[in-house]
C-alpha positions in Angstrom: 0.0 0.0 0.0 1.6 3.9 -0.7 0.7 6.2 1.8 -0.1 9.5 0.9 1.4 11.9 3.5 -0.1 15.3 3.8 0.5 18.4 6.1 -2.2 20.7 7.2 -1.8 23.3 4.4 -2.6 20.7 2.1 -5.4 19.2 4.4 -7.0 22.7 4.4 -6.1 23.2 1.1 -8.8 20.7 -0.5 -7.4 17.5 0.7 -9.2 17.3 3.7 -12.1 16.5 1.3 -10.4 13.3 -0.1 -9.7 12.4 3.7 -13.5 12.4 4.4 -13.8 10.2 1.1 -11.5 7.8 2.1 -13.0 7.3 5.9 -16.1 7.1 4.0 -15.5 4.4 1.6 -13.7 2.0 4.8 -10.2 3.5 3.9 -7.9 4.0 6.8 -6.5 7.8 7.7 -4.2 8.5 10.5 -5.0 11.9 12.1 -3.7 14.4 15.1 -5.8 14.8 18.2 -5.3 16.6 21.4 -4.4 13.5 23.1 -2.0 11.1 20.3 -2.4 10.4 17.3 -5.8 8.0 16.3 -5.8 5.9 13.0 -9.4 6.0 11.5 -12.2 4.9 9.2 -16.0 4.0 9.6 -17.0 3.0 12.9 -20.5 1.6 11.4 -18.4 -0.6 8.6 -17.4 -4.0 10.5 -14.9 -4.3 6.9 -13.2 -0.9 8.0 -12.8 -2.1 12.0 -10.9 -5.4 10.6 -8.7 -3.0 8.4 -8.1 -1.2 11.9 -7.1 -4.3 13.7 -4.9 -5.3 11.2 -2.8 -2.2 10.2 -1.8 -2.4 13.8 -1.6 -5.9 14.3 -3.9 -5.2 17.2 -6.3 -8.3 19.3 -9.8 -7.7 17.7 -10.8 -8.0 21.6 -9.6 -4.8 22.3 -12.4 -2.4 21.6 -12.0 0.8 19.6 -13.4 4.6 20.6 -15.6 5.5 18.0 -15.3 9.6 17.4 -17.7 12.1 16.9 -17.9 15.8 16.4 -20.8 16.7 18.7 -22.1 15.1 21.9 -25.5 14.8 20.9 -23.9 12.9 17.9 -23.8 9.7 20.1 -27.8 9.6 20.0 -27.5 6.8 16.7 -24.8 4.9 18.3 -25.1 4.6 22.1 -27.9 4.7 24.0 -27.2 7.9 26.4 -27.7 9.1 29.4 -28.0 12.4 31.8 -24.6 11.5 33.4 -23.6 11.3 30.0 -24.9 14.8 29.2 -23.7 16.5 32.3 -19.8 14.9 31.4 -20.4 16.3 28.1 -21.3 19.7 28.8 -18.2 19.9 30.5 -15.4 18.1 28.7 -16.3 18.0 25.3 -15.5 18.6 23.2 -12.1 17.3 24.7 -9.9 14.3 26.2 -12.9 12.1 27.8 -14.5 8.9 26.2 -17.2 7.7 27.5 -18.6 4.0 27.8 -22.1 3.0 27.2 -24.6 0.4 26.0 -24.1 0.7 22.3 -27.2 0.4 20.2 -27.3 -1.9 16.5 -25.7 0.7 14.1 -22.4 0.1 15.4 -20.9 -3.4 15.0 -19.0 -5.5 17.4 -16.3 -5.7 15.0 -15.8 -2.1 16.4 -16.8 -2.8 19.9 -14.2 -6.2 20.2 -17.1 -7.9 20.5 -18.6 -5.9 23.6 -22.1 -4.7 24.1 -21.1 -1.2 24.9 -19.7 1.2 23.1 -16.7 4.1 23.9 -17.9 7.4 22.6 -16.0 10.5 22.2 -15.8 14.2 20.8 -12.4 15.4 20.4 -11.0 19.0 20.4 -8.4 18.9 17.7 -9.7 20.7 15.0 -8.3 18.6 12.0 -10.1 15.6 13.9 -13.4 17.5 14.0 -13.4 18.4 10.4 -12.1 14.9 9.5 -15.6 13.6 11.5 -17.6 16.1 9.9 -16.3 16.0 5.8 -16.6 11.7 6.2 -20.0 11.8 7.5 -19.6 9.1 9.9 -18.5 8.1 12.7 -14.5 7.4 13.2 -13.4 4.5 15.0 -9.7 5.1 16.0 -7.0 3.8 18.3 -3.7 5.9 18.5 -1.9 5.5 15.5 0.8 2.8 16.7 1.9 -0.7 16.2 0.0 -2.9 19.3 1.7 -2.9 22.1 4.5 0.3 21.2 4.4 3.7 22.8 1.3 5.9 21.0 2.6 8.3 18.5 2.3 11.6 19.3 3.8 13.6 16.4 4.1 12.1 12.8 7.5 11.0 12.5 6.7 8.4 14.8 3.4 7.4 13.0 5.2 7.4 9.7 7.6 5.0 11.1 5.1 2.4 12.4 2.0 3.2 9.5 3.8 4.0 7.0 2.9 1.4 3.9 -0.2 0.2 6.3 -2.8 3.2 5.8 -4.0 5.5 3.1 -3.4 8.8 4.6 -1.3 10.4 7.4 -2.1 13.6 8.4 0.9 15.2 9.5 -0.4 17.9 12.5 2.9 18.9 14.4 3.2 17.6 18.2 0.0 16.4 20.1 -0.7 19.0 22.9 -1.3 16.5 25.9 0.8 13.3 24.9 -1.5 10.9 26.6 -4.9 8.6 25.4 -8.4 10.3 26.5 -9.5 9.6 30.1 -11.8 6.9 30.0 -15.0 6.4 32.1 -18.1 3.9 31.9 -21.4 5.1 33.4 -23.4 3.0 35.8 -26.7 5.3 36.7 -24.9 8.9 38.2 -21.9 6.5 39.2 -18.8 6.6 36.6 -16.0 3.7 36.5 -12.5 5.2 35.7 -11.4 2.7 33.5 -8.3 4.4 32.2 -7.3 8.1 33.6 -5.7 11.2 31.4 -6.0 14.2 31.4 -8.7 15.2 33.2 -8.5 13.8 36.6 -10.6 11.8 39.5 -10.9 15.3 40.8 -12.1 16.8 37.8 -15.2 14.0 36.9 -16.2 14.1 41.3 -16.2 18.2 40.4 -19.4 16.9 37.9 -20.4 13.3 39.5 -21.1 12.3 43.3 -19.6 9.1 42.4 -16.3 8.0 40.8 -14.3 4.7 41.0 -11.3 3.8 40.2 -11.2 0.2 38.6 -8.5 -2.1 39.6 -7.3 -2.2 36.0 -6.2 1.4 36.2 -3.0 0.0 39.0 -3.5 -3.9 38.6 -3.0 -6.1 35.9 -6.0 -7.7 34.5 -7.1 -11.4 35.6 -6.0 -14.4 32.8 -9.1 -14.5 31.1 -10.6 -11.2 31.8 -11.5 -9.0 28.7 -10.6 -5.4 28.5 -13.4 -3.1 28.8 -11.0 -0.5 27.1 -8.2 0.3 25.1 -4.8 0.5 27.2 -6.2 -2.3 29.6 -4.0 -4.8 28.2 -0.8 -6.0 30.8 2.2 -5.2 28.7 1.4 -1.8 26.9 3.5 1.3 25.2 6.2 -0.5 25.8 9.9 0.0 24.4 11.9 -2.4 23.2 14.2 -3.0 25.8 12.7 -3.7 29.3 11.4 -1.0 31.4 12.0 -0.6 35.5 10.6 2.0 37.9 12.2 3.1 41.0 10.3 3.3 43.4 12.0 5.7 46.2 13.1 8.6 47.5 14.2 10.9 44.5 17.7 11.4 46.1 17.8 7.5 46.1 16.7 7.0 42.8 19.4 9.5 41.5 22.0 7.4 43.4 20.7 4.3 41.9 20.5 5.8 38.3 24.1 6.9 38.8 25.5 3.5 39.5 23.3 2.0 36.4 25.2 0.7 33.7 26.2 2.5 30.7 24.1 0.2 28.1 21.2 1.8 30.2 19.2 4.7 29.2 18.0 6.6 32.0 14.7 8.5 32.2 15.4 11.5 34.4 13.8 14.6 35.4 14.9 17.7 33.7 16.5 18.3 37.0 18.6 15.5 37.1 20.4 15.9 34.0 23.7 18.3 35.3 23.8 15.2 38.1 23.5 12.5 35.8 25.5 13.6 32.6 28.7 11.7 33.0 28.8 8.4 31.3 25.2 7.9 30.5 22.3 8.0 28.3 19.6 10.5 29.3 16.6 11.8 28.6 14.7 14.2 29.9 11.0 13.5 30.3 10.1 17.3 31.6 10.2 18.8 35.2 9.8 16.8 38.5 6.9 19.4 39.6 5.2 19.9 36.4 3.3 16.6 35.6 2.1 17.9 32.6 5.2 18.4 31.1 5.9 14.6 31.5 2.9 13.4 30.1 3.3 15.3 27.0 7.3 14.2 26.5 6.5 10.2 28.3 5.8 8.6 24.8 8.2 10.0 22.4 10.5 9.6 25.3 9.9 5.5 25.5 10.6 5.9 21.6 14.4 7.6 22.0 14.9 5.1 24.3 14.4 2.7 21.8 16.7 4.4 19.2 19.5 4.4 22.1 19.3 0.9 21.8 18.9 0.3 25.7 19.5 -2.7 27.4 17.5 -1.3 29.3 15.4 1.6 30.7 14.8 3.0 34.0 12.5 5.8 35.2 10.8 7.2 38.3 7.7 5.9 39.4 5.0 8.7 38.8 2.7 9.5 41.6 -1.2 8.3 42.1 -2.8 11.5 41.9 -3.8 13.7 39.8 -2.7 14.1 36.6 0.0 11.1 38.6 -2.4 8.5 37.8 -2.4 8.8 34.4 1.9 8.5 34.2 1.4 6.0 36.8 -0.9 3.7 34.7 0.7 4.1 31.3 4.6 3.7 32.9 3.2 0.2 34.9 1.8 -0.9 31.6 4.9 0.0 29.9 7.2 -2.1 32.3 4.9 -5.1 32.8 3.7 -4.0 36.8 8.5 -4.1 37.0 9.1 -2.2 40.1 12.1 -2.1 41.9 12.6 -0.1 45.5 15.6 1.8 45.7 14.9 3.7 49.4 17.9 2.2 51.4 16.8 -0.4 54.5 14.2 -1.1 52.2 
């Protein structure tokens, strides 16, 4: 397959109609959004979902957010709620997809075989005139090989897509770096199934009642299903293996100066003047700004790989806030490895 890759003067330019075209006819386009990068077509075409599955080599169990441009544009696919509605009115358009039953018009193809559906509106504006110019529905997961760190600028989606889609849209750096916060509604209570940007805080700010799912920390049972994407036990992972430390920061410093050189450390920008001497660094953003992290953590996990680590070490993010969003997608990333470095420990 030749991929036709495009920037966003050409998109607005007229080829944003021949995007529309191909995401109406089952073709697959890779697109920006706020969040990463999501590889699209027809949510309502079970022909387009396998297409999906199989540019990214991806388990058809693992269901696929279907996106639309307005809230009230779930009505034909999900059946909706007023929980659903009061999220809405706050966060979309935006980072949050929400679960719920799905209704006939979208096939399980799309839904890995689930009876619900994950609905949401993003804010990039490429991906809202993308929705709007196809005429559909888009059902997208980021843009990346299974299992690899989402893309979040299109260098690294050329490198994995390139050859396996129609279209990339190349739109510059993602703003947040991280998937969409997911939540399933049960009545006025919401399930935090996978957390981004916005926060626990930030859905109790609109419901009485948030949980946090085991998933979000744990690893999923042997033969349970994933409810979402990003649920899976090894995910975004780099090539060579991946280790937290888990301890003081002065400890973890000491330990990530005593590391091997084959080693590519993942320091804060702090750390760098300590670390510089004999090792491979890079800086995943400031120790106090969390956001900063979550908008370097992917294309971070992607160096490493180019370093050609033997392997990778990191901090072990926080659980709260915007914390337990790094913490979930770092655990995934090292397969639940975490090593204590606090001494007496």
């Amino acid at each position: 397959m030749t991929t036709e890759i495009i920037g966003v003067d050409q998109f607005n330019a007229g080829a944003d109609k021949r995007a529309g075209e191909l995401i109406a006819s089952g073709r697959l386009v890779v697109f920006p959004t706020e969040t990463v990068y999501g590889l699209g077509s027809d949510a309502t075409d079970p022909e387009a979902s396998k297409r999906i599955y199989a540019a990214k080599g991806r388990p058809s169990d693992n269901p696929l957010i279907v996106h639309i441009a307005h809230p009230e544009d779930a009505e034909p696919y999900a059946v909706t709620c007023e929980a659903y509605y009061r999220l809405a009115a706050k966060f979309m358009p935006g980072p949050l997809t929400v679960i719920l039953p799905k209704k006939d018009s979208i096939p399980s193809e799309t839904t890995g075989g689930l009876d619900s559906v994950a609905i949401r509106c993003p804010a990039h504006p490429i991906a809202r005139k993308l929705i709007t110019l196809s005429g559909v529905p888009i059902a997208a997961p980021s843009a990346n090989l299974s299992g690899k760190p989402s893309p979040t600028n299109a260098s690294d989606v050329i490198c994995d897509m390139n050859g396996r889609v129609d279209m990339i849209i190349d739109g510059g750096e993602s703003e947040i770096g991280l998937e969409s916060t997911i939540v399933k509604l049960d009545g006025d209570r919401a399930i935090l199934l996978r957390p981004g940007a916005i926060t626990v805080d930030a859905l109790s700010c609109v419901l009485d009642r948030v949980e946090i799912a085991p998933s979000v920390t744990e690893m999923l049972g042997e033969n349970e299903r994933p409810l979402s994407p990003g649920m899976k036990y090894r995910h975004y992972a780099p090539d060579a293996p991946l280790v937290l430390l888990d301890g003081e920061d002065s400890d973890v410093l000491e330990f990530m100066k005593s590391s091997p050189s084959s080693a590519v450390l993942l320091c804060y920008d702090e750390e760098v003047d300590a670390l510089e001497k004999d090792h491979r660094l890079i800086a995943v953003g400031r120790k106090n700004d969390l956001a900063s992290v979550a908008h370097r953590l992917f294309s971070a996990l992607r160096e490493a790989d180019r370093l050609g680590a033997s392997v990778n070490y990191a901090h072990l993010p926080p659980r709260d806030g915007l914390g337990l969003a790094l913490y979930n997608r770092m655990l995934r990333a090292a397969a639940h490895t975490v090593l204590k470095t606090d001494k007496g420990k």
